[in-house]
C-alpha positions in Angstrom: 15.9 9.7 36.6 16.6 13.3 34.5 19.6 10.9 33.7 18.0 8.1 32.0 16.1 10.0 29.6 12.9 10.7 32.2 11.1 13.9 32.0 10.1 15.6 35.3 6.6 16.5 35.3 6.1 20.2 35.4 3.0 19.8 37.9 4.5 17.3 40.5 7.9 17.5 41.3 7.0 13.7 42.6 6.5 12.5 39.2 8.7 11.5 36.7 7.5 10.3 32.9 9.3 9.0 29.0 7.6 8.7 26.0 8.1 5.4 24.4 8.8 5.0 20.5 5.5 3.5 19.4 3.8 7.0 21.4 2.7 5.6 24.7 4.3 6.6 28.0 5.9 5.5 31.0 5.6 7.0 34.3 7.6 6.4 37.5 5.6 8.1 40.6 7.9 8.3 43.7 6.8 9.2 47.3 8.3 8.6 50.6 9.0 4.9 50.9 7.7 4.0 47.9 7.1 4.5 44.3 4.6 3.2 41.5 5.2 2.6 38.0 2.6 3.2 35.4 2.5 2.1 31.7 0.5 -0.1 29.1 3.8 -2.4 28.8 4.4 -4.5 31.5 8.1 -5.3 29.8 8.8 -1.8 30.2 7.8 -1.9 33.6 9.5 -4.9 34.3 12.9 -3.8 32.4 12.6 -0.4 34.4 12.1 -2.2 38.0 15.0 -4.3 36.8 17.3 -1.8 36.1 16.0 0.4 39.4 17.1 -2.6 41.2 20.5 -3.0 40.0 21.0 0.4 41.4 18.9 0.4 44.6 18.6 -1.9 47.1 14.3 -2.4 46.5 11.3 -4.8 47.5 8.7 -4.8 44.5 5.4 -5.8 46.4 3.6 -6.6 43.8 0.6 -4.5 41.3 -1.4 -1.8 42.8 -4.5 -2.7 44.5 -7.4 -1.0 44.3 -10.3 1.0 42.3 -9.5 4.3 40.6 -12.3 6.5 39.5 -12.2 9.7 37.7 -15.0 12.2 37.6 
């Protein structure tokens, strides 16, 4: 991902992250077996999934599910 102008997060080697032109980001999380893509844009998350899978053989199952709470 270093390759295609990601940044790896300095706190989780795990986590991968690019800042988009209009300021937002776009974060790619990767664990074993799986990985979760994170951003505002769901083109950008759609063109990223896309260009994942012409490189890697994938299965996108679909959004997170779930409730996140911060405290």
């Amino acid at each position: 991902m270093r390759g295609k102008k990601y940044r790896q997060s300095p706190y989780d080697p795990c986590v991968y992250f690019s800042r988009l032109p209009d300021g937002e980001y776009i974060y790619l999380l990767m664990y074993v077996g799986g990985m979760l893509i994170v951003s505002k844009s769901r083109s950008l998350i759609n063109k990223l999934k896309s260009r994942l899978s012409s490189e890697f053989d994938i299965r996108d199952l679909g959004e997170a599910k779930g409730t996140w709470h911060v405290d």
